[in-house]
N, C-alpha and C positions, 0 to 999 in steps of 0.2 A: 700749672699756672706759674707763669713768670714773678720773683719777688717784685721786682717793680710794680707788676701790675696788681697785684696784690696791696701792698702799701699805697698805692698811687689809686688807680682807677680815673687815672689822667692827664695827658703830657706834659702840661704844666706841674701838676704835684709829681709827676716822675722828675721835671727837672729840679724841683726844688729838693725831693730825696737825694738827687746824683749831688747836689750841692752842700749840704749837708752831711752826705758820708764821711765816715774816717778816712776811707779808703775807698777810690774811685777810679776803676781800670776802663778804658775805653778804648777800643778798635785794635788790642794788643796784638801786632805780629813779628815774627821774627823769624828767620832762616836759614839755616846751616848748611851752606852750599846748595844742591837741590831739593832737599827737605824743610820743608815750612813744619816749624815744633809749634807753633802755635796759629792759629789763621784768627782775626778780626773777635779776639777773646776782650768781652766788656763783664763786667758786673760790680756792685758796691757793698762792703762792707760797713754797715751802718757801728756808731760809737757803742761802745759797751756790746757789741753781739761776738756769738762765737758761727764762725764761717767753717764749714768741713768742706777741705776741697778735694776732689774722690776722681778719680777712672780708672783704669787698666795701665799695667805698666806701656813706658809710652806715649800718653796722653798729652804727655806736656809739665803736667804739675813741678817737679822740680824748674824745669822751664822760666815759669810761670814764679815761682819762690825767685830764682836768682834773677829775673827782671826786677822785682822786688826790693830785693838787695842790692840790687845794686850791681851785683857780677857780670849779667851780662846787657847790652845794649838793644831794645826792639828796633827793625826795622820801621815800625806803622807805629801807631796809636801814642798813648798819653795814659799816667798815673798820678793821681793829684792824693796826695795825703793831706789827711788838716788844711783842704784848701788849697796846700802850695805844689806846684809841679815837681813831683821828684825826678822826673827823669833830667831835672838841672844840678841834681844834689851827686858831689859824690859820695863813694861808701860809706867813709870815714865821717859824715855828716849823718847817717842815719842816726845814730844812739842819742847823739843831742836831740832829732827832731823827736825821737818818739818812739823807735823802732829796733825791736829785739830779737832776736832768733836762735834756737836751736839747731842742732844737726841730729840727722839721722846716723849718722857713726857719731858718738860724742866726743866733743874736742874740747877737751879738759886738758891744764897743766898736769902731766900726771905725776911729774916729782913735786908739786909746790901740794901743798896742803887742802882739804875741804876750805879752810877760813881763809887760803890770800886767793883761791879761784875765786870766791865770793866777792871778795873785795875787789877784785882785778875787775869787775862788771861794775861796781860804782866808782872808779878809777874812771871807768868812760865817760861817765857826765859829770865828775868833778870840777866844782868850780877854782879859782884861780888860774894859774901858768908857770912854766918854767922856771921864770925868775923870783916866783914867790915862792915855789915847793926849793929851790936850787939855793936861797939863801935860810930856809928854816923859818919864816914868817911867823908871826903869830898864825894870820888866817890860814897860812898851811896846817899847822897844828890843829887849829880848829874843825879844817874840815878831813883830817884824818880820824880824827874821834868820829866826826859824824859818819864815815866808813864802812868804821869799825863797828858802832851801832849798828849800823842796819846791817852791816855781815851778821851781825851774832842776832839781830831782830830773825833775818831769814833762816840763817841755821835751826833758832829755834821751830819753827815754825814749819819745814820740810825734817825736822824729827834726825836732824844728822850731829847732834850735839857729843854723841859718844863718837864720831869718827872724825869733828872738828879741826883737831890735828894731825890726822892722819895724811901720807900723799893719796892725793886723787886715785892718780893709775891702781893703787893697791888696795881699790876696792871693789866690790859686787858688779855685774851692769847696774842694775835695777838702781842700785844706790846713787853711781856716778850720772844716772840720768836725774835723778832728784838733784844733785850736785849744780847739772850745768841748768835747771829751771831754775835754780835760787840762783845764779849769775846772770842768767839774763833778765829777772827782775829784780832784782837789786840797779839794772838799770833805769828804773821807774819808765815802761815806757807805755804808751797807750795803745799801741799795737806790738802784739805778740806771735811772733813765727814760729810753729812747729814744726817740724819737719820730722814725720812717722815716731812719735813721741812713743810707741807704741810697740816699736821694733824691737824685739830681744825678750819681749817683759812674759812673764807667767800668767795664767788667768786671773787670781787677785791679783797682779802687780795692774797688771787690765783693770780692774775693775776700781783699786785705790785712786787710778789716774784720772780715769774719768768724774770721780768726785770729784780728785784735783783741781783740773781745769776748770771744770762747773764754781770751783771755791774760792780759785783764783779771779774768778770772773768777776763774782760777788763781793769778792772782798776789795775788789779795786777798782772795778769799773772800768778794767781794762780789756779790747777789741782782742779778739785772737783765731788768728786765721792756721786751718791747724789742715795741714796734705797727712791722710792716712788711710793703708788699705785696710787696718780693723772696721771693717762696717758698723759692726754692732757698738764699737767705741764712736763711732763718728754722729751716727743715730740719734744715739742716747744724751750727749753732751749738747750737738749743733741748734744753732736756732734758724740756720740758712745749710743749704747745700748747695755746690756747685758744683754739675759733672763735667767734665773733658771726656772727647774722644777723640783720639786723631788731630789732635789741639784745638778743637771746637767746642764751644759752651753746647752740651744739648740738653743741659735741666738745667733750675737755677730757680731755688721754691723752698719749702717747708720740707723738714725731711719724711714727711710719710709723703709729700704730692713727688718728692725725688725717686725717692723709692719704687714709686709705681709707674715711673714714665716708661711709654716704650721703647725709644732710645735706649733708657740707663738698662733697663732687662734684657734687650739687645746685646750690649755694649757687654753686660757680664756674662749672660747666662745663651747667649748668642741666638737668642728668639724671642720675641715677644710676647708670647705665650708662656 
């Protein structure tokens, strides 16, 4: 069963959900010389859910993320965040509007310390400008305290207080990936990009994150669209799944109605049976 049709059970209340999403991708296509990475890919990310979006290497998903971002340009369709069309935004407008991400390699300062990578993330939505930080303002001042709060609110709170001053690069994976999640929410944003959050980590390292993200959820109310091939992590966390194949949506539902489609057992296990 289709999530729309699920929440809906009718055009109209589908369109009233497609208007109301956080995030709302519609007729997504794009092309890389003779290959189409993505064909006529739609679905909505409702506010406060968490989205696992899953295929086979291939699929499109990274694709699909740097449309997102901003990186790269669809040839088709339309992405409306909070309402407003992003594909009119550039990159450097995401953070303000909302919009956070990770990397599947992490891209951390790796000479600068756990505490200015942190703060380098509320650096992005920092209020005032050049002339106010450039002459030493009061409200400069002001809002480098407030920073520097929520650096050390988030440090406490991803449990990195003893490596605080540490350089980035001169730590664990596992750690530096707790690292660059406390930097992209320190951007306060209402949608959250993961991209294979997953990658590198041990089975409890697995199994802490996925509380994680479930806590993150909770504790902020914030949307999180998260491409990852841990099944069993995507499962467990997702309140929506979206499969790709060949750049195609071919599930898009709850994740036990995902899990059973024949496409998606197709798609992995190359039969339907």
């Amino acid at each position: 069963m289709e999530l729309a049709e699920a929440r809906a059970g009718g055009e109209d209340h589908d369109a009233d959900f497609q208007a109301s999403a956080l995030l709302a991708v519609q007729g997504l296509t794009i092309r890389f010389g003779g290959v189409t990475a993505l064909q006529d890919v739609s679905f909505n990310v409702a506010r406060g859910a968490i989205c696992g979006l899953i295929g086979p290497n291939g699929a499109g998903k990274t694709t699909l993320f740097n449309c997102i971002s901003r990186l790269y340009d669809p040839d088709a369709g339309s992405i409306a965040f909070d309402g407003r069309p992003l594909l009119r935004c550039s990159r450097h407008e995401l953070a303000s509007l909302g919009i956070a991400r990770t990397f599947q390699n992490v891209a951390l300062f790796s000479t600068m310390s756990v505490r200015e990578n942190v703060c380098v993330g509320a650096h992005a939505v920092a209020r005032g400008g050049f002339l106010v930080n450039a002459l030493a303002m009061p409200q400069a001042k002001r809002e480098e305290k407030r920073i520097a709060e929520r650096a050390d609110a988030l440090i406490e709170e991803f449990g990195l207080e003893a490596v605080a001053d540490r350089p980035a690069g001169a730590l664990p994976f596992g750690v530096r990936k707790r690292v660059e999640l406390a930097r992209a929410l320190a951007k306060q944003p209402k949608l959250l990009l993961l991209d294979e959050p997953a990658g590198g980590l041990n089975h409890s390292e697995v199994d802490g994150l996925a509380d994680e993200i479930r806590a993150i959820r909770d504790r902020r109310g914030v949307a999180v669209l998260l491409v990852e091939h841990h099944m069993n992590l995507v499962m467990r966390v997702s309140d929506q799944v979206v499969a790709l194949d060949f750049g195609r949506v071919i599930a898009n539902g709850r994740p036990d109605e995902v899990r059973r489609h024949p496409e998606v057992m197709r798609a992995y296990l190359g039969s339907a049976n």
